[in-house]
C-alpha positions as a printed Julia matrix, in Angstrom:
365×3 Matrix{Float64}:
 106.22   28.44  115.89
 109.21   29.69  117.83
 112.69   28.04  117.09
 114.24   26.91  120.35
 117.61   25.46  121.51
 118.01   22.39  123.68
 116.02   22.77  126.58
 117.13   21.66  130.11
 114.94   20.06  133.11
 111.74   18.12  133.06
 109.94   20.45  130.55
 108.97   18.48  127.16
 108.89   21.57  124.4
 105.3    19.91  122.77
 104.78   21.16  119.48
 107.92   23.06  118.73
 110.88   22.47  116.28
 114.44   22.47  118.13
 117.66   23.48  116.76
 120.66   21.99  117.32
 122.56   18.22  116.87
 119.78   15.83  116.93
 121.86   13.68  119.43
 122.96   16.55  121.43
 119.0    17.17  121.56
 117.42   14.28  122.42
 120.6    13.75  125.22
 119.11   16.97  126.72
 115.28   15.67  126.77
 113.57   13.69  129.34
 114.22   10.22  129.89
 111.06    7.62  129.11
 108.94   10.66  127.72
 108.1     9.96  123.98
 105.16    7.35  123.07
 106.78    7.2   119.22
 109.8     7.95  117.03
 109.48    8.43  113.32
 113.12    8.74  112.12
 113.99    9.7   108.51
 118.19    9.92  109.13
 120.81   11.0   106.13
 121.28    7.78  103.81
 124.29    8.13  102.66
 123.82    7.74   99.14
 127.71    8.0    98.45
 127.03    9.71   95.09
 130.06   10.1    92.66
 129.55   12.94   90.83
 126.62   14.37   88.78
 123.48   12.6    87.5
 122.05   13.38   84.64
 118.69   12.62   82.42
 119.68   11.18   78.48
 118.38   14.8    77.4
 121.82   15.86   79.43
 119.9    17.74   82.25
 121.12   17.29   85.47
 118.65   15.53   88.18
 118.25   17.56   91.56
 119.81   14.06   93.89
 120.7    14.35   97.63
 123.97   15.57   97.54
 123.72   17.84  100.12
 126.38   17.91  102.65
 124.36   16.48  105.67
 123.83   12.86  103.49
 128.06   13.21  103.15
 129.84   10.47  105.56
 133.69   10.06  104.96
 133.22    6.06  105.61
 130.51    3.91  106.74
 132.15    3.44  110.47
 131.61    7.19  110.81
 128.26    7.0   109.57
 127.35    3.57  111.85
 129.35    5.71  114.45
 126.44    8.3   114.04
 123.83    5.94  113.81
 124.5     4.18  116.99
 124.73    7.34  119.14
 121.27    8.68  117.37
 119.31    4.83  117.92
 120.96    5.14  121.8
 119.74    8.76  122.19
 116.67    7.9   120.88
 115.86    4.61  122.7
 116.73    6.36  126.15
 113.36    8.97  124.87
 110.88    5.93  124.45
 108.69    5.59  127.07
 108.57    1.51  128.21
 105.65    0.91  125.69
 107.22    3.0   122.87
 108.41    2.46  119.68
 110.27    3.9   116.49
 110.04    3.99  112.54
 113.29    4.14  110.95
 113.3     4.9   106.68
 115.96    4.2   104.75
 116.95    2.92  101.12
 118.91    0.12  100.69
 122.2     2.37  100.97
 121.53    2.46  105.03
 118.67   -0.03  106.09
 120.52   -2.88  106.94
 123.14   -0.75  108.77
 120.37    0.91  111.01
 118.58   -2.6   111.29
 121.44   -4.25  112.76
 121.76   -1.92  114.94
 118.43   -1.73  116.47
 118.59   -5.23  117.39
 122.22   -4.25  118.85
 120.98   -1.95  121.2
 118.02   -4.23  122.15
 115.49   -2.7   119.82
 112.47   -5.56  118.93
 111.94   -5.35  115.27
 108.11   -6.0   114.57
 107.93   -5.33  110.85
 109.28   -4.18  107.74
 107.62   -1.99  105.55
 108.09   -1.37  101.71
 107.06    1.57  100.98
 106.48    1.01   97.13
 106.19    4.43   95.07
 103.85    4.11   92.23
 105.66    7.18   90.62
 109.37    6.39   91.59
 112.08    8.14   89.26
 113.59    5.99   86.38
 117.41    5.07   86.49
 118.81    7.11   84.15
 122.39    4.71   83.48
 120.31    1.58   82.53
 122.8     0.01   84.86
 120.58   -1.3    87.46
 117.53   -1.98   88.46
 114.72    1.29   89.02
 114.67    1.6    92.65
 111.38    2.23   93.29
 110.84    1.57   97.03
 112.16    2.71  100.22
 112.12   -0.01  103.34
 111.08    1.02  107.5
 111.67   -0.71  110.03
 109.08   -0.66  113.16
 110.61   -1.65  116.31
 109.65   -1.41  119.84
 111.57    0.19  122.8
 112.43   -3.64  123.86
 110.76   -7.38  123.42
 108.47   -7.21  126.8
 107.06   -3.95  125.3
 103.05   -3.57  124.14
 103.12   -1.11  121.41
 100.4     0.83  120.05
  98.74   -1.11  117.22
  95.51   -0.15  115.99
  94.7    -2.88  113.86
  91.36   -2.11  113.26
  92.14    1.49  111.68
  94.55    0.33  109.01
  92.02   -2.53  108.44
  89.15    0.31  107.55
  91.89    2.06  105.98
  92.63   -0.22  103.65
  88.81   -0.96  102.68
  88.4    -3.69  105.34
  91.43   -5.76  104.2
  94.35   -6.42  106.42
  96.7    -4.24  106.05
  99.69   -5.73  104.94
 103.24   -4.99  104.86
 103.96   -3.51  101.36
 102.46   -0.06  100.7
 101.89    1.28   97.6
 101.73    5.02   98.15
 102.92    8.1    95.62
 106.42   10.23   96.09
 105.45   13.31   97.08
 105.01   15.97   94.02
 102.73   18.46   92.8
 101.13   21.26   95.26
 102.26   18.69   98.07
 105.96   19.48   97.12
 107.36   22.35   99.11
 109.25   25.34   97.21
 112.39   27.35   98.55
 112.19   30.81   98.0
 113.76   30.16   94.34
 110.85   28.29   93.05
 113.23   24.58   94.02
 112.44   22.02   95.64
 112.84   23.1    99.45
 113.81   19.57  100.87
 115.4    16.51   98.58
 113.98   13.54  100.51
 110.28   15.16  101.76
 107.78   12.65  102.58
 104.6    12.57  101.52
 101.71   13.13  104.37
 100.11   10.0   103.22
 103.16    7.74  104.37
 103.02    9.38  107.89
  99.14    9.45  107.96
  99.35    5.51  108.03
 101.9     5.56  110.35
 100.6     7.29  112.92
  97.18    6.33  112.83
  98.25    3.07  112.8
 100.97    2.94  115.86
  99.62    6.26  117.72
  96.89    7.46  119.48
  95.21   10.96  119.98
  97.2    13.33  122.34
 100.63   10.78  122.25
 103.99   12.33  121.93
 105.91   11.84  118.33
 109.66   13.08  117.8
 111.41   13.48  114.65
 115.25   13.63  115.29
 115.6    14.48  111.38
 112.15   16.95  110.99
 113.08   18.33  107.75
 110.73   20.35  106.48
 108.17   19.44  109.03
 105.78   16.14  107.56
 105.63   14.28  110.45
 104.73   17.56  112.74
 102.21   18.62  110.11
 100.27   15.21  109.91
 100.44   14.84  114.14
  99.2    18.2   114.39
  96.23   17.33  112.09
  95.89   13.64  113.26
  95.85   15.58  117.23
  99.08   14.23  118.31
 102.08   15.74  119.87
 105.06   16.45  118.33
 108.66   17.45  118.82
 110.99   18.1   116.26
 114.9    18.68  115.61
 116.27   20.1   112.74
 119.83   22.02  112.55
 119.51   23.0   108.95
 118.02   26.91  109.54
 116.5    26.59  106.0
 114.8    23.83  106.55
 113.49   25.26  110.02
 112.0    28.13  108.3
 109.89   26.0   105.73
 108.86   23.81  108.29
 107.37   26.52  110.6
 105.23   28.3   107.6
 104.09   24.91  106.96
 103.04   24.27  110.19
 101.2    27.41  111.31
  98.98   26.96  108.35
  97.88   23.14  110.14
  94.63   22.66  111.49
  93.8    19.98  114.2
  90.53   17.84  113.08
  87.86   17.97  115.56
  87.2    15.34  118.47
  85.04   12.95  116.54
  87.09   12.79  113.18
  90.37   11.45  115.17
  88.37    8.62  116.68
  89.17    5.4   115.08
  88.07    1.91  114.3
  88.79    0.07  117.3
  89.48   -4.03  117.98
  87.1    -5.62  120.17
  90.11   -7.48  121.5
  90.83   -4.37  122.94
  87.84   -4.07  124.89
  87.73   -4.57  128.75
  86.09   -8.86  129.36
  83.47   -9.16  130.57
  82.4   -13.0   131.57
  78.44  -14.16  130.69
  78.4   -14.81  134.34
  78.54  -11.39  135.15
  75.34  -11.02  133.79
  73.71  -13.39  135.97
  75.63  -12.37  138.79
  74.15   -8.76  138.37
  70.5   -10.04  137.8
  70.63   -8.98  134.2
  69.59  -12.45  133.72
  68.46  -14.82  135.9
  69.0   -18.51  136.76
  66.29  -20.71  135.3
  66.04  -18.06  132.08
  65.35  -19.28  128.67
  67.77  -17.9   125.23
  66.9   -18.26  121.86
  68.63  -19.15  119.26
  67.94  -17.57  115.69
  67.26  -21.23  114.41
  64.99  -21.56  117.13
  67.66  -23.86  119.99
  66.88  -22.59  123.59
  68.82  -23.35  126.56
  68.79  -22.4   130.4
  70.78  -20.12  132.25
  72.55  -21.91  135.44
  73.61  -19.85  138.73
  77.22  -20.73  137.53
  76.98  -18.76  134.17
  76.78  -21.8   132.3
  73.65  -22.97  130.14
  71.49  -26.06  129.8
  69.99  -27.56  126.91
  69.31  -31.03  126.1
  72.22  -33.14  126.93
  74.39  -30.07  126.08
  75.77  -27.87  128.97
  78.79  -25.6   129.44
  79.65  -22.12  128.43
  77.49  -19.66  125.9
  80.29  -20.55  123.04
  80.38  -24.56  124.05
  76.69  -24.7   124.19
  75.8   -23.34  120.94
  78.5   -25.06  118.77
  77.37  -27.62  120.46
  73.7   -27.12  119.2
  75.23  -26.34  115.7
  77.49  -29.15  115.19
  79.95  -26.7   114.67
  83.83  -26.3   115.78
  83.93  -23.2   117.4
  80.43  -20.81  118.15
  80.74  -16.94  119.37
  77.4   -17.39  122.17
  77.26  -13.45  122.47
  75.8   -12.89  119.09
  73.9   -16.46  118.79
  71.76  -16.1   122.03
  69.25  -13.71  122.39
  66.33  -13.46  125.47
  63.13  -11.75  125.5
  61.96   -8.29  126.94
  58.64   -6.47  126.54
  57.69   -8.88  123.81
  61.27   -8.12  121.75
  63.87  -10.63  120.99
  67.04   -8.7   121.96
  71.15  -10.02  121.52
  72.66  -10.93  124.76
  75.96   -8.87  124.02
  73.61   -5.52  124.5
  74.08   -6.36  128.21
  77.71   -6.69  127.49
  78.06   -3.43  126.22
  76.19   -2.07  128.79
  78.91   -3.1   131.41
  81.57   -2.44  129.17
  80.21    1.34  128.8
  80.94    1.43  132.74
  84.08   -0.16  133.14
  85.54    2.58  130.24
């Protein structure tokens, strides 16, 4: 992984960490050439001194000087020229993740919607391991909010619906996420034996994300890349990714991490798909194409038949109309889905009319 400075011209530097101001940076990238921004910006905690544990040791916070803003009009100063520098990147159909605490979320949120961001969730990230507050003077914080937006409101984000549904054990995923801080062997070391970034992610937090709003092969930036989590998880996951970091230490961590990364194969990125998503294909398609033919009997599996008209509508009894029509119809019922109810005959089998679906769906892809 070879550190870069801020390239000029068309060229997108895939897969490669750049140094430099992450406005500055993104300002010298193409216009309308990322599919998705994950953003993890400074929070600003506005610390006042040391923190310390009631056995009087001191607690490693983010005091570093990059989280250190004089006021907040400097640091919404800095968070409007990042949002604009970032929103200029998105492709139309793009969209961004921004993370933040409740020091800075509202501040970026506003802001999004300022610029003309369209905010399509909020996320609580709940940590099932969060650290205790030490004072006893407020409440444990122990959850960190994002913010998914899209570039603007006529934009059709990525959503795969479907995945986070199988990833959450086919449940709809919903909008609180109960995930661990990262720790253990996950936790990356500076050369001291310390923890090598304050605020590092864990993978499991940017697994969901991108699987969820990403596809195989799209391009992900990180304005604020850290020690490298959202590279590391879109190299495995088979996305692209570009980040920018200024902090040299951080750089350093970030590429070891990253050459040690592995792409899945072909097959394991595939994911759960909605058939919403899939190209429509009319029943009278079918007839049209002589996969079945006016004057044809269906079955239903409680034994209802019905014709097939030249029009793509069915017969049966004093009920006629469409597939779905016909057999609620049939059934009494409200609402009936006619490519799994009806089923016609070949070679002696009974077989689903939505094989013949498929089969002109598997051509149109």
């Amino acid at each position: 992984m070879n550190k870069m400075t801020p390239v000029e011209g068309p060229a997108l530097p895939l897969n490669t960490i750049l140094d430099g101001d992450c406005i500055e940076v993104m300002n010298s990238l193409p216009e309308g050439s990322v599919d998705l921004i994950f953003a993890d910006p400074p929070y600003n905690l506005q610390l006042k001194g040391d923190l310390h544990r009631p056995d009087n040791s001191r607690v490693d916070a983010v005091d570093d000087h990059w989280d250190q803003f004089a006021s907040f009009k400097i640091y919404d100063d800095f968070t409007r020229e990042w949002l604009k520098a970032a929103r200029r990147l998105l492709k139309p159909n793009g969209a961004i993740w921004v993370i933040g605490s409740y020091h800075n979320v509202f501040r970026m949120g506003a802001e999004l919607q300022n610029q003309g961001y369209w905010i399509l969730n909020d996320v609580i990230w709940r940590k099932s391991n969060p650290m205790p507050n030490f004072r006893g003077k407020r409440l444990t914080n122990a959850h960190e909010t994002l913010i998914w937006a899209s570039k603007s409101e006529e934009s059709k984000p990525t959503f795969n619906y479907e995945a986070l549904k199988s990833l959450n054990e086919g449940v709809q995923m919903r909008s609180d996420w109960m995930i661990p801080i990262c720790s253990g062997g996950e936790r990356l070391k500076d050369d001291n034996g310390d923890k090598a970034h304050p605020t590092q992610k864990p993978e499991a937090l940017l697994h969901r994300v991108l699987v969820g709003t990403t596809n195989p092969g799209d391009v992900v930036l990180d304005p604020f890349f850290g020690t490298g989590t959202t590279g590391a998880v879109a190299k495995m996951l088979g996305r692209e990714f570009i980040g920018i970091e200024r902090e040299e230490s951080y750089r350093k961590v970030a590429e070891k991490r990253l050459a040690k990364i592995r792409k899945y194969d072909k097959e394991s990125l595939s994911v759960s798909t909605s058939k919403r998503a899939e190209p429509r294909v009319p029943f009278g398609q079918l007839v049209e194409r002589g996969m079945l033919r006016p004057g044809e009997t269906l079955i239903s599996p409680r034994g209802h038949v019905a014709k097939v008209r030249a029009d793509g509508t069915l017969i049966s009894g004093e009920a006629r109309g469409s597939i779905h029509q016909v057999g609620a119809a049939l059934e009494s019922a409200p609402s009936c889905n006619g490519w799994t109810y009806w089923h016609f005959k070949r070679d002696g089998k009974t077989v689903s009319i939505d094989v013949l679906r498929q089969q002109i769906r598997a051509e149109m892809r």
